[in-house]
C-alpha positions in Angstrom: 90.9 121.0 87.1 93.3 123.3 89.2 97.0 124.0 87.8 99.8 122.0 89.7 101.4 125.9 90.4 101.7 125.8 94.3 101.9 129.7 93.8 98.5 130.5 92.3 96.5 128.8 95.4 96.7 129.3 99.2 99.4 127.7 101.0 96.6 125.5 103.1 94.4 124.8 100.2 97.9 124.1 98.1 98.9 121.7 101.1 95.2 119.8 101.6 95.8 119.3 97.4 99.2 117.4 97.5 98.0 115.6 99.9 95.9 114.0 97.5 98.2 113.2 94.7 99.5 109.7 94.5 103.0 109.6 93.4 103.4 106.7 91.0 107.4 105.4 90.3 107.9 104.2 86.4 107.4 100.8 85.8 108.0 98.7 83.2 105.7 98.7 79.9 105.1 94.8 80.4 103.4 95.4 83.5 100.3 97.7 82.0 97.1 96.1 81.1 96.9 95.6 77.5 94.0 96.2 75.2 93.4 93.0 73.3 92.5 93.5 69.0 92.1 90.6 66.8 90.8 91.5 63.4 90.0 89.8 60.1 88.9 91.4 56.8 88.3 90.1 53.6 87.8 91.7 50.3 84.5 90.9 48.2 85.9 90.9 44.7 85.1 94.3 43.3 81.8 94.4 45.4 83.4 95.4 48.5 84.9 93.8 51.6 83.6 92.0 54.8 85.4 93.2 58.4 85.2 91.7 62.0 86.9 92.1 65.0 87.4 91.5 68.5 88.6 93.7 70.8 88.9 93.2 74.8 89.9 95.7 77.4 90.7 95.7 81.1 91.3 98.4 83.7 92.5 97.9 87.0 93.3 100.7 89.6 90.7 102.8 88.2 89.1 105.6 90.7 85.9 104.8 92.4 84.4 106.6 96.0 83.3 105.5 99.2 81.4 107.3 101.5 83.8 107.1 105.0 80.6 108.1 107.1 78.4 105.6 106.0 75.6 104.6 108.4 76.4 101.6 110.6 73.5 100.2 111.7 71.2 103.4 111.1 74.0 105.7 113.3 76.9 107.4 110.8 81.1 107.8 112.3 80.3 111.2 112.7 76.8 112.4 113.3 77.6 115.9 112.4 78.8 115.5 108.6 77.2 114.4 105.7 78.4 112.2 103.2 82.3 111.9 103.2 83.7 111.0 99.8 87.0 109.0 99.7 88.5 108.7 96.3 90.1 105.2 96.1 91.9 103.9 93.2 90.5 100.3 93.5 88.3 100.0 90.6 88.1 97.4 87.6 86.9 98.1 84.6 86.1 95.0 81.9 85.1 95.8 78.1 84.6 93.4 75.6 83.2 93.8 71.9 82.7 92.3 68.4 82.0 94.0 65.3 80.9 92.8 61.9 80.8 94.8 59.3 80.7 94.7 55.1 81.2 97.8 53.0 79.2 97.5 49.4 80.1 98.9 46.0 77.7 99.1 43.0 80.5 97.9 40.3 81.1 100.5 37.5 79.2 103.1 39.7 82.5 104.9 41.0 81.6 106.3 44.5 78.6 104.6 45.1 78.8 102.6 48.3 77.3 101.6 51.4 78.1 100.0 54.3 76.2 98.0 57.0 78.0 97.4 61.2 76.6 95.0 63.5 78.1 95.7 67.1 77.8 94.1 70.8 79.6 95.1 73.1 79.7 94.7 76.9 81.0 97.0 79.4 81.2 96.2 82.9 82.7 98.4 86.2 82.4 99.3 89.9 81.5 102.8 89.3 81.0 105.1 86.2 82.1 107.8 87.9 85.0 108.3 90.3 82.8 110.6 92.5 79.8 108.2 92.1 79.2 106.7 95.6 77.8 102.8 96.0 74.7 101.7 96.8 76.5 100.5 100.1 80.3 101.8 101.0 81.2 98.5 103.4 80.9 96.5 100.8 81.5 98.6 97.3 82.4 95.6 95.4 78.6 94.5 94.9 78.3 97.2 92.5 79.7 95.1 89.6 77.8 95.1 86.9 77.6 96.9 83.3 78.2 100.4 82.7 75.7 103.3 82.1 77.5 103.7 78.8 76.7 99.4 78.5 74.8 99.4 74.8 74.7 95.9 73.8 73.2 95.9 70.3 73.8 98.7 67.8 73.1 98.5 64.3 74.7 101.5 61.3 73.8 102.0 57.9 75.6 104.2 55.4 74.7 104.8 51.8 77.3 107.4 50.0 76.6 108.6 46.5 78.5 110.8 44.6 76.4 113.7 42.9 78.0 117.0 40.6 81.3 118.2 40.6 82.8 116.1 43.7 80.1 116.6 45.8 78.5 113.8 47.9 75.4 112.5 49.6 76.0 110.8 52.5 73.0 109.0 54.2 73.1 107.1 57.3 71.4 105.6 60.4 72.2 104.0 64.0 70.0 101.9 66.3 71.1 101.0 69.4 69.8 99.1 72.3 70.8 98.0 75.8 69.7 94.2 76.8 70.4 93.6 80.0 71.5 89.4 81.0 71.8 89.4 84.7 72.7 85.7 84.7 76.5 86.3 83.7 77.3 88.4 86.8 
């Protein structure tokens, strides 16, 4: 990441950067895409408590490439470059996720607790990367579909124990797993 100081760069390389910067006026607060949180806990009696939420989040304008010298038919623009790499701020970006959780305490036991999470989540995109090129730049939108970081399942355990003189043993454990349904997209 380069400083935004015109005077520690060249004067051409200083020019080629703001030609990349996208001014963006203010707008209102209204107009942003909210992140979506709908929770609901419960407590167990002295036992514990028993958590769930929901949470949902969108992003549009989010950076994503194209290659401007894509092959047409077998023959790129320009036979003598490469790949050329347009940063585009046309990406989406969907998130959704549930998570169910209880938290256990052994009654007259002070400290002694565990605590068991059940998560999905499902995190779809366009690209993962905003230098991350599509399988076909004249049509990039065909590359919706879940994220690298898309783990569907995961699993936590905790177990917390208090031992001598405010010290504590804390065990836990995460599984995690990626399940792929095709037949949503």
């Amino acid at each position: 990441m380069l400083p935004p100081r015109r005077a520690l760069l060249p004067r051409a390389i200083a020019d080629e950067l703001e030609k990349l910067q996208d001014p963006v006026p203010p707008f209102p607060g209204a107009d942003a895409r909210p992140i979506v949180e709908v929770a609901y806990e419960r407590p167990l009696g002295e036992f514990g408590n028993f958590r769930t939420d929901y949470m949902l989040t969108r992003g549009d304008d989010m950076l994503r490439s194209i290659n401007v010298n894509a092959p047409a038919d077998g023959v790129r623009p320009d036979p003598t470059a490469g790949n050329v790499t347009e940063i585009q701020s046309t990406g989406r970006r969907a998130a959704d996720r549930i998570t169910v959780a209880t938290m256990l305490r052994a009654p007259g036991v002070r400290g002694l607790m565990g605590h068991v999470m059940y998560q999905y989540a499902n995190t779809r995109n366009f690209s993962d990367s905003p230098l991350g090129l599509p399988a076909d730049s004249t049509n990039p939108d065909a590359d919706w579909g879940p994220s690298t970081g898309d783990i569907r399942h995961r699993v936590f355990f905790m177990f917390n124990t208090p031992l001598l003189y405010g010290i504590r043993a804390v065990t836990s454990a995460e599984t995690s797993f990626t399940w792929v349904d095709t037949d949503w997209l």
